[in-house]
N, C-alpha and C positions, 0 to 999 in steps of 0.2 A: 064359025069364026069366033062366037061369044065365047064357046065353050075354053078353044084355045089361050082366052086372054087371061081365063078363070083360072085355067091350070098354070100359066106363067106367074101370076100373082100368087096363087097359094104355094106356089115351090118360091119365089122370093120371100115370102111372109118366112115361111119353114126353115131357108137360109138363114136370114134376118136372128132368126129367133135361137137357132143352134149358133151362130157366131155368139153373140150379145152372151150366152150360156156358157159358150166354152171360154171368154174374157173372164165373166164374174170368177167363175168356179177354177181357173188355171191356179191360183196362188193354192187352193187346196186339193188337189186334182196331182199336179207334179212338181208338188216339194218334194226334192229329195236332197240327202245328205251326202258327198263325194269329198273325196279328196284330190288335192289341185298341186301342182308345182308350178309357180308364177314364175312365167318367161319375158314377160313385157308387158308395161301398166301405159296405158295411152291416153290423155285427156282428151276429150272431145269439149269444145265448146262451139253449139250452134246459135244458142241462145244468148243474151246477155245476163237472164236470170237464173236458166242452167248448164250447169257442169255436169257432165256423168265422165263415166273411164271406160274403155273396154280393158278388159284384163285375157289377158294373151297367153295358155297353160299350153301343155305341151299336147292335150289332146283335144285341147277347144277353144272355141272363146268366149266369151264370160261378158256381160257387161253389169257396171254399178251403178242403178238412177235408180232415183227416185219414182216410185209409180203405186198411185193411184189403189189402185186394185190389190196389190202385192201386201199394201199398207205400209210402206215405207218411204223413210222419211231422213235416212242418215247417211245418205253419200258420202260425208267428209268422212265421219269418223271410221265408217269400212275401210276406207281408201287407206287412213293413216294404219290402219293395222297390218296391212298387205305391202309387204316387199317381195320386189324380184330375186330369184333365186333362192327363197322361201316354200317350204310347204303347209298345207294348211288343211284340216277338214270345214267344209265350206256347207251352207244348205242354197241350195239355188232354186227357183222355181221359175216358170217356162218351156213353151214348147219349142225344140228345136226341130223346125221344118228343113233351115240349109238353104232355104230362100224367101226373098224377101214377100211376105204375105199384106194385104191391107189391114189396119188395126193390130198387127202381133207381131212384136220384135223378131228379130233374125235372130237376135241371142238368149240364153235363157241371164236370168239378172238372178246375181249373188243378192242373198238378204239377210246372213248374216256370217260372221266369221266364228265357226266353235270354238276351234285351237289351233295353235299352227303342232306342225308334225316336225319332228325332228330327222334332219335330212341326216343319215349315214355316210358318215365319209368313209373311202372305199381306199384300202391300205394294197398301193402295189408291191408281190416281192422283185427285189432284184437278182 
């Protein structure tokens, strides 16, 4: 029965320790840079001290906060660079699991805006 409690504590310890690991190291782990067409920008306000957005593309969704880990710090000014029906290459980092996990967003979070891209308008003949 000791032995049992040993091995439940050392695989929580091991958990423990790969969670706390895959947090620290996410912002350099899966940055990556993509390009987005913005379909809907959503305010979320839970808090009274933060705002963040989800930003709503046509292949994903995206959120803008502030965090920690990520090192960022500029919600507002991402925000005012991003219009709907806009495209943009974006760097985002996050892991997209597609459900909600303890400690780790559902969405991967934008951190920063490169440039926006130039949408092609599409000439019909008659």
């Amino acid at each position: 029965m000791k032995d049992i409690f040993k091995l439940i504590f050392g695989l929580l310890i091991v958990v423990i320790i790969i969670g706390i690991g895959a947090k620290y190291f996410e912002s350099f782990v899966t940055e990556e840079t993509i390009q987005v067409n913005i379909a809907k920008i959503e305010r979320i306000n839970n808090h009274p001290d933060e705002d963040y957005f989800l930003v709503h593309t046509n292949d994903e969704i995206f959120e803008n906060r502030n965090h920690y880990f990520h090192n960022k710090q500029d919600v507002k000014e991402i925000n005012k660079l991003l219009r709907v029906g806009k495209a943009y290459e974006v760097s985002v980092v996050g892991y997209n699991f597609g459900i909600d996990l303890p400690f780790f967003s559902k969405y991967r979070n934008i951190i920063e805006v490169k440039k926006e891209i130039p949408v092609k308008k599409i000439r019909r003949l008659h």
